[in-house]
Every structure is written in C-alpha cells, then in structure tokens.
C-alpha positions in Angstrom: 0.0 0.0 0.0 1.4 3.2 -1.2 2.2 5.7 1.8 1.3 8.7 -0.3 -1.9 7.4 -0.5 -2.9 6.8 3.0 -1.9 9.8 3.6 -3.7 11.8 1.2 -6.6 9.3 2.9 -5.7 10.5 6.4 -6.1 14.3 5.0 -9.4 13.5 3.4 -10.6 12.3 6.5 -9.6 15.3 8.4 -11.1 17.6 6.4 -14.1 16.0 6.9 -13.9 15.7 10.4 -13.5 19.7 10.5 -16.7 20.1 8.8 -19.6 20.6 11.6 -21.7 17.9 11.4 -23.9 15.4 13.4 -20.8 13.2 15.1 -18.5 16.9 15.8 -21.9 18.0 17.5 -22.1 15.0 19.4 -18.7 14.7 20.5 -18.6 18.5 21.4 -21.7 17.7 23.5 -20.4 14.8 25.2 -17.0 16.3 26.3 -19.1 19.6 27.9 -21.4 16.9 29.8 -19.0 14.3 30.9 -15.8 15.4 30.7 -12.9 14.1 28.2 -14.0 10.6 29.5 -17.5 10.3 28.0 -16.4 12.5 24.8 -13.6 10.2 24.0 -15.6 6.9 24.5 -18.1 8.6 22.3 -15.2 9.5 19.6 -14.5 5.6 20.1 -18.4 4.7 19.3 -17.9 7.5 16.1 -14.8 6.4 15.1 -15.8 2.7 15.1 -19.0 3.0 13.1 -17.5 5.4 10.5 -15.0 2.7 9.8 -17.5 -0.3 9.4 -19.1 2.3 6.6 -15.0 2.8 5.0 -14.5 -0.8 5.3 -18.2 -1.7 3.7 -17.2 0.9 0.6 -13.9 -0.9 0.3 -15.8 -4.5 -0.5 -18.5 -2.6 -2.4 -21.3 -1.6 -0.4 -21.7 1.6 -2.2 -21.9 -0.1 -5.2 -24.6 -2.2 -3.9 -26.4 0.8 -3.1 -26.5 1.9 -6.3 -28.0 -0.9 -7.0 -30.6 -0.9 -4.6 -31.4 2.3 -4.4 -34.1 1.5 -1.7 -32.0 0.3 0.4 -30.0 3.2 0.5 -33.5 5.2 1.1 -34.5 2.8 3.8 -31.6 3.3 5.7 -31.5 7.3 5.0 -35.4 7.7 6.3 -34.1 5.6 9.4 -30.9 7.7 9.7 -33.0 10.9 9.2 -35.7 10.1 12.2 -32.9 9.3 14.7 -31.4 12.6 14.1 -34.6 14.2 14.4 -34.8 12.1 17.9 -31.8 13.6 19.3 -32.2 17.0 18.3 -35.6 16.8 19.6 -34.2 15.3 23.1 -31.2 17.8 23.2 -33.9 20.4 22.6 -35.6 19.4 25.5 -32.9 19.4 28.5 -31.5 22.9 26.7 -32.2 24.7 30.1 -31.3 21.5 32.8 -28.6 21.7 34.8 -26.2 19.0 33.5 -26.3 15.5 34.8 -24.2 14.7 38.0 -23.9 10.8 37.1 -21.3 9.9 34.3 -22.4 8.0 31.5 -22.0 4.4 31.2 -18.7 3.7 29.0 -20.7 1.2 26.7 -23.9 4.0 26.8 -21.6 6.6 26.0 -20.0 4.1 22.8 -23.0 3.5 21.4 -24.2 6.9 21.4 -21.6 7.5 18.6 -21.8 3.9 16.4 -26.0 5.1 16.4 -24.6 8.8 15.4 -22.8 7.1 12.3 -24.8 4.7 11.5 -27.4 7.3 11.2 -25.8 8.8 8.2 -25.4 5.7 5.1 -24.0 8.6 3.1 -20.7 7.6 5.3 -20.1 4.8 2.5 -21.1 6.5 -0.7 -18.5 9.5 0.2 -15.9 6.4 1.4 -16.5 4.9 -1.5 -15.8 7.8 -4.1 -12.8 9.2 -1.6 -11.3 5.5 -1.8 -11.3 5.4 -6.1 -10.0 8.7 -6.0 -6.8 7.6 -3.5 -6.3 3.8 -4.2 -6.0 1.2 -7.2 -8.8 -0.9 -7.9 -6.9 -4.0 -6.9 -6.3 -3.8 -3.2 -6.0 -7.5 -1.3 -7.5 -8.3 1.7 -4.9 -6.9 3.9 -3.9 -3.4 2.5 -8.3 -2.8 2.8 -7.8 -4.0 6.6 -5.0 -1.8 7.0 -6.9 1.1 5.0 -9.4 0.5 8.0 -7.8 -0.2 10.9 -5.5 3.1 9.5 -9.1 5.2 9.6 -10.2 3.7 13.5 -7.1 4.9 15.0 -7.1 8.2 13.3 -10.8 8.4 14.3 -10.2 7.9 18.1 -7.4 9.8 18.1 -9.2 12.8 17.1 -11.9 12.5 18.8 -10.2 12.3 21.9 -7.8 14.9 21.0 -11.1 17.2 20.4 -12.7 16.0 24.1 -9.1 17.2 25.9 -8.7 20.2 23.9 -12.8 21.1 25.6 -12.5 19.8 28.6 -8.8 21.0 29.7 -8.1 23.6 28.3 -10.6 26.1 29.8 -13.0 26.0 27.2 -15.6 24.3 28.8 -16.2 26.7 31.2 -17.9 29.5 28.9 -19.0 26.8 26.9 -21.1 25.5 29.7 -22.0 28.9 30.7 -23.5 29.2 27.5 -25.2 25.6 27.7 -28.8 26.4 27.0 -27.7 28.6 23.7 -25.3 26.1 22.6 -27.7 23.3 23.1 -30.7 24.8 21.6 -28.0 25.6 18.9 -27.2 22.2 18.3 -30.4 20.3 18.1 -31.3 23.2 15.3 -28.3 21.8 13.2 -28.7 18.4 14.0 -32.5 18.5 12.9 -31.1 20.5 9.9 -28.7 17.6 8.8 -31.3 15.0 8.9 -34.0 17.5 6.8 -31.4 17.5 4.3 -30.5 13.8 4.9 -34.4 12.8 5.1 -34.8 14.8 1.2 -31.5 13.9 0.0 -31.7 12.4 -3.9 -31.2 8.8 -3.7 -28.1 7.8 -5.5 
C-alpha cells in the first residue's frame, strides 16, 4: 500500500472531520457533559462505526447501493428520524442543569456507532474518496490496513477534540453558554437530517 496514498486518505478524513456535522456535534456535546471521559468513549463509538461504513465501501457496499437504491433510502429515512430524535431530546434538557452521574462507557459508545450509523452517506463519500486515492486492486490486507488506519485516526481525534474542551478552559464559557449552545445544536442536528431525510437517492 502506497504511503502517499494513505496519507492523502488521512487528509481526506480530516477535512471531513473539521466540517460541523452530526458526530463533531455529538462529541462537542459529550466532552461539555461528561468530561474528556464520555467524549472520548463517544469518539471511540464515532470512530468505530464510520470505519465499518469505510470498510463496507472498500468491498463494495456503495456499489450495492446503487444498485438498490431502496435500500439506501431505507436506511436514510431511518438515519433521518434518529437525528430528528436527538435534536428533539437535546432540545428538550437545553435549560437543565447537567447531569451529576457519568455515562456508562458502553452507553456513551454506542451513542456514537447510532450517530454514524445514522448517516449511510458515510459509505457512498468512502467509496468515491477511496477510487480517488487507491487502485482498484487492493488485497484483503492493504483494505484491513486502510481501515484499521481510519479507527485509530478516528479515536485519536476524537479524543484529541474532548481534551482540547475539557482542559483547556473551554468548557467553562461553553457550559455557561449551555442552554444557547444546546438549543443551537439540536437546530443543526435536525437541519442535517431534513437534508439527509430529502437527500436524492443515489
């Protein structure tokens, strides 16, 4: 596997964790509520679902999609109404003090794979990134090494991100500013899944 390639991978994939999106949100979120604990554990739930989608573009998922374009839909509609669920719920306890208890770790994990596997457009942008980067012909183990590459570059970030809120002073206007941000966030989240809901199937 070509090391200017995975690199040019690793770039891709950090420009599109800098775009604000549903799993930045939730991540953000998590790190104000619980600490760099419960937003890196969610960054592991993130991290692990978005590379199940890379992994699933690399032995042709997407293509499969495209193929089955109602199963793409089906899967969109579902990804849709649980983003709609969350905004709707982080809507809600806008003005609530924040929760004493920490999160489970395996609560806090899932949160994120349900984030990611919200959004089946993870594959079909995988998929197109991957053509672009890497020859057609990949074995077995370069694609497991394209993957495993993507989970630890995932968690690292992710937890990267939770430290950078919760230690270096930032989370203190942050949470003065909870019921704004919050109210902020389930407006964007609910946002992302109108446009994921109405989306043109591939």
């Amino acid at each position: 596997m070509d090391l200017t390639a995975l690199i040019a991978f690793n770039a891709a994939l950090a420009a599109a964790l800098a775009s604000p999106g549903p799993a930045m949100l939730v991540c953000i979120r998590a790190s104000l509520r619980g600490g760099w604990r419960e937003g890196a554990l969610t960054g592991v739930g993130l991290a692990a679902m978005a590379t199940l989608w890379t992994l699933a573009a690399l032995f042709g998922l997407d293509a499969l999609f495209r193929v089955f374009p109602w199963a793409y839909g089906a899967l969109k509609t579902l990804g849709a109404l649980y983003l709609f669920w969350i905004a709707w719920r982080t809507w809600r306890v806008a003005g609530a003090p924040l929760p004493t208890v920490a999160v489970p770790a395996a609560r806090a994990i899932r949160t994120g794979v349900l984030v990611n596997l919200s959004n089946p457009k993870s594959v079909l942008f995988a998929g197109a990134v991957l053509v672009v980067i890497f020859p057609p012909d990949l074995g077995t183990g370069a694609r497991l090494g394209i993957a495993l590459n993507h989970l630890v570059f995932e968690i690292f970030a992710y937890a990267a991100l939770s430290f950078v809120i919760a230690r270096s002073g930032l989370a203190q206007p942050l949470l003065a500013a909870k019921a704004t941000l919050e109210r902020v966030t389930a407006a964007v989240l609910g946002a992302l899944g109108l446009r994921l809901l109405l989306e043109r199937t591939p």
